[in-house]
C-alpha positions, 0 to 999 in steps of 0.5 A: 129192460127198463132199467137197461133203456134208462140207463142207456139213454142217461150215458152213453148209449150210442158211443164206442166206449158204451158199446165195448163195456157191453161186449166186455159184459158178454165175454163175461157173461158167456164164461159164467154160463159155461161154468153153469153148464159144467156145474151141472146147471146151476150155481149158487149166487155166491158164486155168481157174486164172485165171478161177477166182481173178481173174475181175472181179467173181466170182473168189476173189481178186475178189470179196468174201468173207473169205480170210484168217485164222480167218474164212477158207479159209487162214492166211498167217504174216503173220495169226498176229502180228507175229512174221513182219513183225518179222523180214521188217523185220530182214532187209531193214534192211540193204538199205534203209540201204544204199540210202539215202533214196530206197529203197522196198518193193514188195510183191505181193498185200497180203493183209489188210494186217496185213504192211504194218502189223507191217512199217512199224512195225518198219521206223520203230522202228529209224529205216529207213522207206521213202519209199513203200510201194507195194502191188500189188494186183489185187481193189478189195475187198483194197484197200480192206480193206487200206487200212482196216486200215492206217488204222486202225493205222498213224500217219498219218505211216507210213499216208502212205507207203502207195500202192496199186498197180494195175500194176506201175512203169514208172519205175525204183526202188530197195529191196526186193520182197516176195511172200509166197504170191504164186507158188503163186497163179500159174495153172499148167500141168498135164500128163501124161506118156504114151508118152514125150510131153507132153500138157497137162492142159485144161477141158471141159465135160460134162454140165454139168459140169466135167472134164479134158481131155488135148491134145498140148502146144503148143511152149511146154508141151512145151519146159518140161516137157522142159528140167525132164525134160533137167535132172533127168536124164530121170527114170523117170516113170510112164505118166500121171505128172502135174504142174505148171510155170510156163512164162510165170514168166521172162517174169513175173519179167522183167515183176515186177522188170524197173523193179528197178534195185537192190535185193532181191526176196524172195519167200516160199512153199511148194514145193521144189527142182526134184528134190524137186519132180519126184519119180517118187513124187510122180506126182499133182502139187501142186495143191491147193484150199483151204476153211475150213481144208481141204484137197482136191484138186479143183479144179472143185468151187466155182469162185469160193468155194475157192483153188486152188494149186501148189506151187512149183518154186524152181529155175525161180524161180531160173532165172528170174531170171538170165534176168532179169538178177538174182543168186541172194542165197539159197535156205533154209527159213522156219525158218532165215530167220527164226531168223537175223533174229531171232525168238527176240528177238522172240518172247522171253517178257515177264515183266510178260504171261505171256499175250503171253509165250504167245501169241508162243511158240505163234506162233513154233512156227507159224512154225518148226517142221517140222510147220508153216511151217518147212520146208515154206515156203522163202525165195529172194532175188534181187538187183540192183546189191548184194551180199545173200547175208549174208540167207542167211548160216545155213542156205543152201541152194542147192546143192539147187537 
């Protein structure tokens, strides 16, 4: 209720728009409950996840409202300039030379669009344009924002080469898959640990209201909370630890870049290897929701009209894909990353603008410093059929894994 008054006061709380987004929120709302009641009461938080960001028509990523960007709830790197995609294109120009004139890029989730157009841009200025670049994207309205960005910036000669998504690619390709903040987006598990079990964490519904839920976990939940538990060495958790995984990501994976017949996939996000991931101090897990730029920790507030994420766990991204079949290229920081592909060229101070010469430093600190993206996000590449661990040549990381 707090967190409701303040973020009431702090918009918009006595407009129409502000007053819509809750009846929106409602409509939502009443169609999880009902599915809660045909599910004989209560649903895992997976599902509630799912139905909360993807529901047609109703869920944050479905429906309308702004996500990205200072209008938004939250910042994506490729939202604060073109620094990010310069140095995406860098990274990945080898990969693309190496492959040759058939090479594409796949990219997961297109954001606003300003990835596709900083990329594409850079990608033709130095001659390696791919001959599609296709984009998967779930919510028509993103599509459609995305492809009025791209037209609108983009010659017509790159704009063509464009090609939206609604599933993933039956028939084999070549070239390099690009996710950034797709994994935290993943609806995940959440359990308990009490009296040495597994208990997942689900949704009922009380009072009109939504609340948590704890049932035994199925084989499934139970077998990947205890493979982690196996892994890390049986750590001291305490009664009621909390937390998160993924148990479908292998099966995701395997489905994402299973048509990858050589390439990279390179995915971008915040998280941790699995050690730091699974602290015995960090017994509250990683959830998080997002709001206008705020932060908060509970999920049932605004169905619909807040994101919802966890953190990733990138020693199970990377167990994931030698399930299938992908080498490990590299694990390192955003920083390191990107310093390698150079940002400090890109973002280096033009003489003739001292206010782009700025804009771009303020950008590239966004970028990379502790305190911001630098560390807290992390880079991991996956390969098939080619050598790609020169990408993770600076700073790589993956005996933290």
């Amino acid at each position: 209720d707090r967190i409701f008054e303040r973020f009431e006061q702090a918009d918009i709380s006595t407009s129409r728009k502000f007053a819509d987004a809750l009846a929106h929120s409602a409509r939502l709302q009443q169609a999880i409950a009902k599915l809660v009641q045909v599910e004989g009461g209560a649903i895992p938080f997976s599902r509630f996840m799912e139905l909360a960001l993807y529901a047609p028509g109703l869920g944050y990523y479905s429906a309308g409202a702004s996500k990205f960007g200072a209008s938004g709830d939250f910042i994506t790197a490729p939202e604060l300039g073109p620094l990010f995609a310069n140095c995406i294109a860098q990274a990945i120009t080898p990969v693309l030379r190496a492959i040759g004139g058939d090479a594409e890029v796949l990219e997961l989730g297109g954001g606003s669009g300003a990835f596709v157009v900083d990329a594409l841009s850079a990608l033709a200025r130095v001659g390696v344009s791919p001959r599609r670049y296709a984009i998967l994207e779930p919510s028509a309205d993103l599509r459609e924002r995305q492809q009025a960005h791209a037209k609108a910036r983009l010659p017509a000669e790159q704009f063509t080469r464009i090609e939206w998504l609604e599933r993933l690619p039956d028939a084999d390709w070549r070239g390099v898959l690009f996710a950034n903040e797709v994994l935290d987006a993943l609806p995940t598990t959440c359990f308990q640990w009490r009296e040495g079990e597994v208990w997942e964490q689900c949704v009922t519904v009380e009072d009109e209201r939504f609340v948590w839920h704890s049932r035994p976990a199925d084989g499934l939940v139970g077998g990947a909370v205890r493979h982690v538990r196996k892994d890390l060495g049986q750590p001291e958790w305490i009664e009621g630890y909390q937390s998160e995984c993924l148990p479908q990501l292998p099966y995701w994976l395997d489905a994402v870049c299973g048509s990858l017949a050589q390439g990279l996939a390179l995915f971008i996000d915040y998280g941790y290897p699995r050690r730091e991931f699974y602290l015995p101090e960090r017994s509250r897990g990683t959830l998080s929701c997002f709001y206008r730029h705020r932060t908060h920790d509970q999920p049932f507030l605004w169905p619909g009209l807040q994101d919802i994420t966890a953190s990733v766990d990138f020693t199970a991204l990377a167990e994931a894909g030698r399930h299938a079949g992908l080498d490990l290229a590299g694990y390192t920081s955003q920083a390191a990353f990107l310093l390698q592909h150079g940002l400090e060229h890109h973002a280096a101070p033009d003489a003739q603008d001292a206010i782009a010469s700025h804009r771009r430093a303020l950008e590239a600190k966004r970028l990379i410093l502790p305190s911001e993206m630098g560390e807290r996000f992390q880079v991991m590449g996956l390969s098939r059929g080619m050598d790609c661990e020169a990408l993770f040549a600076m700073g790589d990381q993956c005996h933290r894994l």
